[in-house]
N, C-alpha and C positions, 0 to 999 in steps of 0.2 A: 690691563692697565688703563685707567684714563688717559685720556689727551688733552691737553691745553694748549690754543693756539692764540698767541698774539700776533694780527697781522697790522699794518700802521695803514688802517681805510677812513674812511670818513664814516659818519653814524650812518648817512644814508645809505650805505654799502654794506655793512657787517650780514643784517638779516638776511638779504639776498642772497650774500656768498656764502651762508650757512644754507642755506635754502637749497642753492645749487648742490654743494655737493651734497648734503643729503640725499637727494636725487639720484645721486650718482654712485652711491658709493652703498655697501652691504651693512653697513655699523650706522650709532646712532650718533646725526651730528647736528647740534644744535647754537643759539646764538646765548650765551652766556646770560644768566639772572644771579642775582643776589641771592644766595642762601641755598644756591644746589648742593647735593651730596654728590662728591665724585663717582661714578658708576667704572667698574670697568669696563669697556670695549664700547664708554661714548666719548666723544670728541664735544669740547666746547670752547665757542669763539670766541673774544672776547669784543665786546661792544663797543664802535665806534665812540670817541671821548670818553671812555671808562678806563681806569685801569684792573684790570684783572687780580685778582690776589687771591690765594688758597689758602684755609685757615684750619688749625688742628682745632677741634676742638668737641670734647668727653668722645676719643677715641675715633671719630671720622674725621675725613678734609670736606670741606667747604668751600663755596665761592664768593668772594664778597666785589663789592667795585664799589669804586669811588672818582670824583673827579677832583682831586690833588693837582698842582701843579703839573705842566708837561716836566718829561723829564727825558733830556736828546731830543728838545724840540716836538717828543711825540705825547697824544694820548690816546690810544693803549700804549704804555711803552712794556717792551721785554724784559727791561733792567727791574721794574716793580713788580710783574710775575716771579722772577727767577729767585728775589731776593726771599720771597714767601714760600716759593716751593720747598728753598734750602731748610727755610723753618721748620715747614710742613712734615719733608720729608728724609731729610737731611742724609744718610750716605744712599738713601734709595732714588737718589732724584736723578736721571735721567735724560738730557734735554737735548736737543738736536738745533745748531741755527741755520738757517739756510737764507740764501743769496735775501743781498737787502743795502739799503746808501746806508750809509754814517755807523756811529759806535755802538746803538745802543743795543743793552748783553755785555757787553764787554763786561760790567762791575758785576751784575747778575751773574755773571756766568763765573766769578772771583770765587762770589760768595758760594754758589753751587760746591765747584772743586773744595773751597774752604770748610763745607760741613762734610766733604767726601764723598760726594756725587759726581756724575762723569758728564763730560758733554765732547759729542762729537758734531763738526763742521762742515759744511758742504765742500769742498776743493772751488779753486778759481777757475778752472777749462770750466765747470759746468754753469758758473753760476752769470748769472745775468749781470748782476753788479755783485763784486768781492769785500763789501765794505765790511756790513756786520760781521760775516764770519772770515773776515781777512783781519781784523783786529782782535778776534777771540787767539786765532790760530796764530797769529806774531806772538801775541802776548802768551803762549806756550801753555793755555787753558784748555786747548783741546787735548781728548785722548787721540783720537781720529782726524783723520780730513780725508773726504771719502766723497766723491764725485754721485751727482744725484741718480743717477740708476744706481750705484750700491746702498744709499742710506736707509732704504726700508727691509730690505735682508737683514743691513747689521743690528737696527734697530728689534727688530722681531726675535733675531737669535738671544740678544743682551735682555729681553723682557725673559725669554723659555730660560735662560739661564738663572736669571733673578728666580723666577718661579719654583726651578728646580731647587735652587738653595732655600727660598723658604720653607720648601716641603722635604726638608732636611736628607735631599737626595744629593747633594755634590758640598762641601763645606764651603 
């Protein structure tokens, strides 16, 4: 699966922190452009002052940005990803929030659950500040809430599961 990360940095911060882990890490991860084709097993960041958005279109997703209004005071915000992914990918969308100040996700993550897509949340013992995903998880949009050393297990197991049902091995 691809990854899409909205993180709330500054522009002069995105590339470095794609830079870094890239560095770091076995997969491909880069700083988000206009017009990529989503790849499976690369990670993409989204751009300081841009917002992030996935777009269907003749059969693949897409990346596009824009700088629209902040939206939760942010730009990248999560609520204008989330809102395209639901589009994009609708009960296959997938999305995990983790620790972060203020709401934003909260409507993102509405519309997620509303096209049938699942999201799980970090728990409050782990996370640094409980904002974002303490308003997903009141508001009873999580499936999970799952403390940061479990979220990349569950995550992993729920893609080989997706996988498996596409490949018309479990219904």
């Amino acid at each position: 699966m691809p990854i899409v990360i909205v993180q709330h940095m500054l522009a002069t911060f995105t590339r470095h922190f794609a830079q870094r882990l890239a560095a770091q890490c076995r997969i491909k991860i880069v700083e988000a452009t206009a017009g990529d084709a989503l790849a499976p097993g690369h990670v993409y960041i989204a751009r300081g002052d841009y917002h992030l958005l996935t777009e269907r279109r003749m059969g693949r997703v897409t990346l596009a940005m824009n700088q629209d209004a902040q939206e939760n005071f942010c730009r990248p915000a999560v609520d204008v990803l989330f809102r395209s992914v639901a589009a994009s990918y609708g009960a296959r969308a997938l999305v995990a929030v983790l620790t972060g100040m203020g709401h934003d996700g909260l409507l993102g993550c509405g519309a997620i659950r509303d096209a049938g897509g699942d999201v799980i949340v970090q728990d409050e013992q782990s996370s640094v500040v409980w904002g974002m995903p303490g308003f997903i998880a009141r508001a009873g949009l999580a499936s999970q809430v799952l403390a940061l050393d479990q979220l990349a297990g569950e995550l992993r197991r729920r893609v080989a599961l997706g996988a498996a049902r596409a490949a018309g091995a479990l219904p």
